[in-house]
VOGU-3710 file (C-alpha; in Angstrom, 3 decimals, decimal comma):
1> xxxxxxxxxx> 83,287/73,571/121,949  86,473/72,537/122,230  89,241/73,097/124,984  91,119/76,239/124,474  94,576/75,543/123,801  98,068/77,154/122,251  99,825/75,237/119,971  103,245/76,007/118,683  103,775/76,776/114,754  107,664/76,552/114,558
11> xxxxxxxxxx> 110,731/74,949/115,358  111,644/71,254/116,003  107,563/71,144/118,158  105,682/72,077/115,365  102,071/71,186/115,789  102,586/70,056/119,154  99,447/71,077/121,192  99,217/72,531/125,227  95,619/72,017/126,508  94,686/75,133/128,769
21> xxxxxxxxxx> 92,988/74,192/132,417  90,643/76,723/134,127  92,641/79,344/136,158  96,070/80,488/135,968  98,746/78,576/134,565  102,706/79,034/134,255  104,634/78,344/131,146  108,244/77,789/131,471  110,811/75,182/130,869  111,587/74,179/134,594
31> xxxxxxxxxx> 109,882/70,467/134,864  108,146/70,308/138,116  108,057/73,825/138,165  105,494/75,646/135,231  102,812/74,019/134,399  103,174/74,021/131,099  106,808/72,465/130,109  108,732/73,868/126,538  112,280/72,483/126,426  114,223/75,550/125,047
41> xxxxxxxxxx> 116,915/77,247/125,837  115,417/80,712/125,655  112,114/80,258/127,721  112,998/80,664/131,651  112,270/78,345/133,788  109,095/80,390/134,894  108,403/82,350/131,617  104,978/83,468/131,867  101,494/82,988/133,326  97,978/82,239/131,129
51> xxxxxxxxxx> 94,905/82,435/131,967  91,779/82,117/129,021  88,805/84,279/130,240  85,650/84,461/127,799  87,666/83,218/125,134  90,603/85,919/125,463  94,092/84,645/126,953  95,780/86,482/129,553  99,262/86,463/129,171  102,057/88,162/131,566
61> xxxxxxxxxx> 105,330/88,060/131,850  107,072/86,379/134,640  110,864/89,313/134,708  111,725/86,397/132,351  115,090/86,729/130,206  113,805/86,911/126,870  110,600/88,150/127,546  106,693/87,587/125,359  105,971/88,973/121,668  102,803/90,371/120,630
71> xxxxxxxxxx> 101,965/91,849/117,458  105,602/91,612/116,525  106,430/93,619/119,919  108,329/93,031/123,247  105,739/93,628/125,822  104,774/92,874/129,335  101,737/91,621/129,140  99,187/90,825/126,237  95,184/89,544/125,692  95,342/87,289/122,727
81> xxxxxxxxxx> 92,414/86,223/120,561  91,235/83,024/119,398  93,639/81,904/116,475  96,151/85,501/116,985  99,854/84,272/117,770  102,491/85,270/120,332  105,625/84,361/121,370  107,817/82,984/124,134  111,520/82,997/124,072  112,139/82,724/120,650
91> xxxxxxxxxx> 109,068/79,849/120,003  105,916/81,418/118,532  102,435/79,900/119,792  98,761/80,147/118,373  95,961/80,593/120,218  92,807/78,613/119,604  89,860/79,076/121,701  87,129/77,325/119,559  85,996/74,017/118,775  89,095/71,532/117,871
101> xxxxxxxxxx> 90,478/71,067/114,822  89,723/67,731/114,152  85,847/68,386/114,712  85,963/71,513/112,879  88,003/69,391/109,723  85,050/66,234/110,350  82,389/68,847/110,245  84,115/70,350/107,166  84,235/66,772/105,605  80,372/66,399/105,789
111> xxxxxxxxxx> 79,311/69,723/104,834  81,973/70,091/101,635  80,396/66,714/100,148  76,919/68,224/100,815  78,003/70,811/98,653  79,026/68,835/96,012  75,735/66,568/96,061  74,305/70,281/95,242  76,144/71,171/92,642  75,424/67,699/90,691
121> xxxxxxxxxx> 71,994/68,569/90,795  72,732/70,767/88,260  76,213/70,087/86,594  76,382/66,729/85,008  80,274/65,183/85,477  82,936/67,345/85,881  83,843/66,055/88,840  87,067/66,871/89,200  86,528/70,256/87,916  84,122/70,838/90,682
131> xxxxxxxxxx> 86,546/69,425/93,264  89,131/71,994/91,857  86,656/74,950/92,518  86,046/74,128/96,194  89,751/73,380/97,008  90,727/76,672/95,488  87,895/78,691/97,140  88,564/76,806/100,456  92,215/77,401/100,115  91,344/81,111/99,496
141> xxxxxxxxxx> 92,557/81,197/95,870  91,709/82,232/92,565  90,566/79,949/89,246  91,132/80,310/85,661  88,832/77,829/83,835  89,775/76,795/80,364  87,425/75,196/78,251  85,440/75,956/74,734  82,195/76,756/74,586  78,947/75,022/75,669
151> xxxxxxxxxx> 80,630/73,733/78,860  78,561/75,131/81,388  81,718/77,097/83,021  79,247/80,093/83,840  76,425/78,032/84,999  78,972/76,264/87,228  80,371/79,116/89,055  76,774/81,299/89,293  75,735/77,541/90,832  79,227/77,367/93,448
161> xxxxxxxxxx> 77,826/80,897/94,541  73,998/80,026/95,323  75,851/76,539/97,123  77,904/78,642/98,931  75,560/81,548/100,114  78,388/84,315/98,458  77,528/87,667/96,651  77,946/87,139/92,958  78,532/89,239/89,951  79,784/88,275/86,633
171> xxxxxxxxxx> 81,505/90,969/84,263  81,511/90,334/80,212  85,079/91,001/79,289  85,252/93,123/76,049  87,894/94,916/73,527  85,856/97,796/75,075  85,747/97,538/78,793  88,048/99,982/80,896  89,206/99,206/84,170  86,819/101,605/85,793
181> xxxxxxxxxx> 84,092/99,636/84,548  85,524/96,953/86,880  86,629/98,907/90,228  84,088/101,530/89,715  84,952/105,388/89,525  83,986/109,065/91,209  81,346/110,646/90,232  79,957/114,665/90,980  76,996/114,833/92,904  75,088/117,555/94,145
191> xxxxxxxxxx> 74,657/117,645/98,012  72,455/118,478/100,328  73,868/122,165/100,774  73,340/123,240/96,913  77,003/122,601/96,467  79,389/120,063/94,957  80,975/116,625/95,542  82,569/113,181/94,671  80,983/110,391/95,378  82,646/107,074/94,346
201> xxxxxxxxxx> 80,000/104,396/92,698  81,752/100,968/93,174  81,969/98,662/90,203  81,298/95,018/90,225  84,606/93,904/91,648  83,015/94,953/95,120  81,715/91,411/95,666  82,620/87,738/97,310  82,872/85,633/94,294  83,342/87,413/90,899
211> xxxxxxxxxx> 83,301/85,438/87,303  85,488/87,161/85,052  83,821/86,017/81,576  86,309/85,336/78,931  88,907/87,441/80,424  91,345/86,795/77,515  88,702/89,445/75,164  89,964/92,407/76,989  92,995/94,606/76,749  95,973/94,095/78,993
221> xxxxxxxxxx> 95,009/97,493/80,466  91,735/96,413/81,629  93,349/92,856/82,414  95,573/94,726/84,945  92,636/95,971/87,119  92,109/92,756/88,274  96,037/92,269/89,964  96,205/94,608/93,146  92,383/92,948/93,600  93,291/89,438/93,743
231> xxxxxxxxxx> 96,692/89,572/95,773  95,338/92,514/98,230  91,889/91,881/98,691  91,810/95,691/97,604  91,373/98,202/94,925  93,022/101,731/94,278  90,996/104,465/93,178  92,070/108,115/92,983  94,707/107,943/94,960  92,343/105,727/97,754
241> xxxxxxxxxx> 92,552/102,290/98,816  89,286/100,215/99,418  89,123/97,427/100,852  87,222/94,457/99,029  84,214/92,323/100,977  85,734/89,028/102,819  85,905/86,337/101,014  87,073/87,543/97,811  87,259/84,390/94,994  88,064/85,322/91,286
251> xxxxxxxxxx> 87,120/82,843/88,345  87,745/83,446/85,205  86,827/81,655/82,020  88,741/81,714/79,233  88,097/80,441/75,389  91,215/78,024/74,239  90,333/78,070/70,308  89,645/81,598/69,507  92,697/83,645/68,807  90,988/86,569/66,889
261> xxxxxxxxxx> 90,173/89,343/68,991  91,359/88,274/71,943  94,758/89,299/73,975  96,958/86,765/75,533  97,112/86,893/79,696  100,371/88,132/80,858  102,491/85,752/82,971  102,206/88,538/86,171  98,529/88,423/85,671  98,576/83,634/85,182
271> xxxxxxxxxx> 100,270/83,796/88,144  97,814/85,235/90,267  95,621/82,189/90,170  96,337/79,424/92,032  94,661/77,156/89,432  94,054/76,249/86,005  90,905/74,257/85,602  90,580/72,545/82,307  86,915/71,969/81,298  86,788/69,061/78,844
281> xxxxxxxxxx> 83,989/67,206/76,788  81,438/65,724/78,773  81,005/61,595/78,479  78,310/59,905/75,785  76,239/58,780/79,004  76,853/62,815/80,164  75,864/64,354/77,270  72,654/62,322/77,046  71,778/63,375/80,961  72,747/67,128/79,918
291> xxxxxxxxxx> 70,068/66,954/76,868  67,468/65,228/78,677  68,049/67,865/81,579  68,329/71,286/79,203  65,521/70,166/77,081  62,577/70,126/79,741  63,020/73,795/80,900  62,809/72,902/84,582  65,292/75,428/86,076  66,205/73,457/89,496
301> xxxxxxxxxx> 66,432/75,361/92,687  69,510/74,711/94,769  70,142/74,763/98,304  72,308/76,806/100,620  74,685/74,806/101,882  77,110/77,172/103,495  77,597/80,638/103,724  80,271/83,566/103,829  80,950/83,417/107,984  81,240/79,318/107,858
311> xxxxxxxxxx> 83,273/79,481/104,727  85,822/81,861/106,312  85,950/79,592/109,080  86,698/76,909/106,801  89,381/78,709/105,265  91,427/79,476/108,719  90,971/75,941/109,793  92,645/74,145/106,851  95,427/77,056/107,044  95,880/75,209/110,243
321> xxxxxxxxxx> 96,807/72,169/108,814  99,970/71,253/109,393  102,518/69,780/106,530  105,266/67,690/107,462  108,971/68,743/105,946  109,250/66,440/103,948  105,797/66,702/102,562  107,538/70,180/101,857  110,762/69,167/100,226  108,766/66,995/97,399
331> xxxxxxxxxx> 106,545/70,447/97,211  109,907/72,358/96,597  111,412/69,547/94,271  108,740/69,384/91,692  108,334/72,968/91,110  112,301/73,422/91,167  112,379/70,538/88,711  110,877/72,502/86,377  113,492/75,178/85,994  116,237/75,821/83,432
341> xxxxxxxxxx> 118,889/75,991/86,001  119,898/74,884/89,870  120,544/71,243/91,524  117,341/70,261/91,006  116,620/70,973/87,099  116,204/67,774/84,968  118,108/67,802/81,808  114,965/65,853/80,152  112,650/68,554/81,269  114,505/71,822/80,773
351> xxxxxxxxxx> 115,515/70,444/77,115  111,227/71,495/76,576  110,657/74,824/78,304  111,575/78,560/77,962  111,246/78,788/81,525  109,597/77,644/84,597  107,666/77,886/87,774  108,235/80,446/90,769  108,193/80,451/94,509  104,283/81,105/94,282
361> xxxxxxxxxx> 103,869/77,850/92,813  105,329/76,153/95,657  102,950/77,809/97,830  99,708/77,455/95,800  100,676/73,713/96,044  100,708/73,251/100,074  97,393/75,280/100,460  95,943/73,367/97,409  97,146/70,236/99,018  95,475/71,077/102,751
371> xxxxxxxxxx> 92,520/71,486/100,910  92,316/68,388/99,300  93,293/66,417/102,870  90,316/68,617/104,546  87,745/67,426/102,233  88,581/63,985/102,782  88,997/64,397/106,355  92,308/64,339/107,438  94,994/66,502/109,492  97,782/65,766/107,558
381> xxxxxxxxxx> 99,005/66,801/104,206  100,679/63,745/101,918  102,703/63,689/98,868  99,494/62,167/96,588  97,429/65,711/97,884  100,839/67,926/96,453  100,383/65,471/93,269  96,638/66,270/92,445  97,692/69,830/93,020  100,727/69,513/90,199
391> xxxxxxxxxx> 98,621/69,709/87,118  96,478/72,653/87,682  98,929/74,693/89,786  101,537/74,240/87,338  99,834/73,680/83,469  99,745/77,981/83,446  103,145/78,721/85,075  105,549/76,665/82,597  106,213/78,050/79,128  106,768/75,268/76,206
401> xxxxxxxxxx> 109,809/76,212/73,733  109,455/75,822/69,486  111,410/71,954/70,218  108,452/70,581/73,004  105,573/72,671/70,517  106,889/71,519/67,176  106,695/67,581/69,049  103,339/68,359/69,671  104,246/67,759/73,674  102,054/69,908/76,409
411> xxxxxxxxxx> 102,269/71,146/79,313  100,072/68,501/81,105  102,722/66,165/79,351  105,818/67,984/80,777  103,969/68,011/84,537  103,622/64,020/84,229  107,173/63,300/83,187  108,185/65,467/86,348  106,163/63,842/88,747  107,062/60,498/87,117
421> xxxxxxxxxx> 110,817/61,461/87,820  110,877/63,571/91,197  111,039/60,859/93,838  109,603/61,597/97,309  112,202/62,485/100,150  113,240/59,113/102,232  111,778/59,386/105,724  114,634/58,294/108,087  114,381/55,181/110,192  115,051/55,283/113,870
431> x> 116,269/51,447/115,224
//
């Protein structure tokens, strides 16, 4: 375990770190005065006392000017949780309680390349399509996987679930399917008094990690059930919200060469995911390993690596991470850079699209990028982590015009001249 501490998420300190003793403790900005020392102008010099008691912090007010914030409230006192915030003054604090963050991101390191070693027991290449998966899932995002058929895009994600110790259910998307079929419906039973009732039968959506099978083969309709689900983590049935199991991870697959039958994902319903995973051909040596594999019907077994409680805590340490701003301004550049209008539009690029990315792809590409510096270890986001982000964060959320299409030029190909253009911010030197 690690020492409890409070470290502060905004403002000119950000990430800055107060180790917590045993007993009571002042905060305040009087030096030789609190024990803990904040230089700002709106803590007192005496602000508050702490004290952490079976992993709970005690915090009371000291008649200071500005007073403490809890839950978003003025208050005299508070007991704060491990990871809950509060403020002082006008600087906002989190409280961590559990093991540090660097142990929790080494541990994390290990246990996510265990995983992997798993997962090629079964899949054969894909590597990078694999890595895409675990950042998304670890970043607490959704994946849409593109690829035709044959490419083991089902196997993969009923494999990520037995890896990852997560309920799994996979729905067959059809012309036919109606949304209740996905979030489940009421139905009249008979109870136990000889009368009548609803009882509500929940559909398959009620799980951790659900594989939306060609999701393109259904009606927009049906295609909508799926939107309060993956942004709320909840589902609305007869006038009822219910709340989905924790995690909740949606990947869908979705067939690039058939266009008969099938109905074209609305941009509300592309945006939801943080990212597009493009499945390609496997590799002549690949191909030969995936036939000598298939062909001796020996279904392998695979491990547990994880499961649902140790994932979650996974997920709220790589929130944690911290980004630096100007990891933050190159995050805001490239997605502004590919818009038709503002400061930052390229002439070059915006000549090629119809429109381009929104605010959610900016945010998609800071989680996807903590992800990626967690599972190689590290407590700090850079600008290559927001670059291996760019491609699938942003192939879905640009649309080509007849000029880039009749040029034969893609998306992928619009992404690289951005990030070939978009130069990172200057850090400023200090002599």
């Amino acid at each position: 375990m690690g020492k409890p501490r409070i470290v502060v998420v905004e403002g000119e300190n950000l990430g800055k770190v107060f180790y917590l003793s045993e007993g009571v403790q002042t905060i305040g900005r009087g030096k030789g005065q609190a024990d803990i020392v904040v230089a700002d102008k709106s803590i007192s010099k005496i602000h508050a006392t702490l004290e952490v008691r079976d992993d709970v912090l005690y915090l009371i007010d000291k008649e200071s000017t500005n007073g403490i914030y809890y839950n978003r409230e003025k208050i005299r006192q508070a007991n704060v949780s491990d990871q809950q915030f509060f403020g002082v003054g006008d600087i906002y604090f989190r409280f961590e309680a559990g093991e540090d963050l660097a142990d929790v991101i080494k541990d994390f390191q290990l246990r996510v390349t265990t995983v992997l070693d798993e997962l090629k027991r079964k899949i054969v290449g894909q590597e990078d399509v694999l890595k895409q998966l675990l950042a998304s899932v670890f970043a607490g995002g959704h994946c849409l996987m593109v690829g035709v058929p044959g490419l083991a895009k089902t196997v993969t994600v009923n494999s990520l679930s037995e890896v990852l110790g997560l309920d799994f259910k996979r729905i067959q998307f059809t012309p036919d399917l109606m949304p209740s079929d996905i979030l489940g419906t009421n139905v009249l039973v008979n109870t136990s008094d000889g009368g009548k009732d609803f009882k509500f039968i929940k559909g398959p959506i009620f799980t951790q990690l659900l594989l939306a099978d060609e999701i393109n083969r259904t009606p927009p309709k049906t295609q909508a059930a799926l939107l309060e689900a993956m942004q709320e983590h909840q589902v609305t049935v007869s006038e009822q919200c219910r709340k989905l199991p924790s995690p909740f991870t949606v990947i869908a697959t979705q067939n690039p060469i058939e266009q008969e039958g099938t109905y074209v994902l609305p941009e509300a319903q592309l945006d939801r995911f943080m990212f597009n995973v493009h499945v390609d051909y496997p590799s002549l040596r690949e191909e030969e390993e995936i036939l000598r594999r298939t062909t001796m019907k020996q279904d392998l077994p695979l491990k547990q690596i994880l499961n649902a409680a140790e994932l979650q805590q996974y997920q709220r340490a790589i929130q944690q991470i911290e980004v630096s701003s100007y990891v933050i301004s190159y995050a805001a550049k490239l997605v502004r850079s590919t818009r038709l209008e503002g400061e930052d539009k390229i002439d070059e690029v915006a000549s090629l699209l119809e429109w381009g990315a929104g605010p959610r792809a900016g945010q998609f590409l800071v989680w996807g990028a903590k992800a990626f510096a967690a599972m190689d270890g590290r407590l700090h986001v850079s600008c290559d982590d927001i670059r291996k982000c760019a491609v699938p964060v942003l192939r879905h959320r640009i649309s080509l015009n007849f000029q880039a299409q009749a040029q034969s030029i893609n998306p992928v190909d619009v992404i690289n001249k951005i990030l070939a253009m978009v130069r990172e911010p200057e850090i400023p030197k200090f002599l």
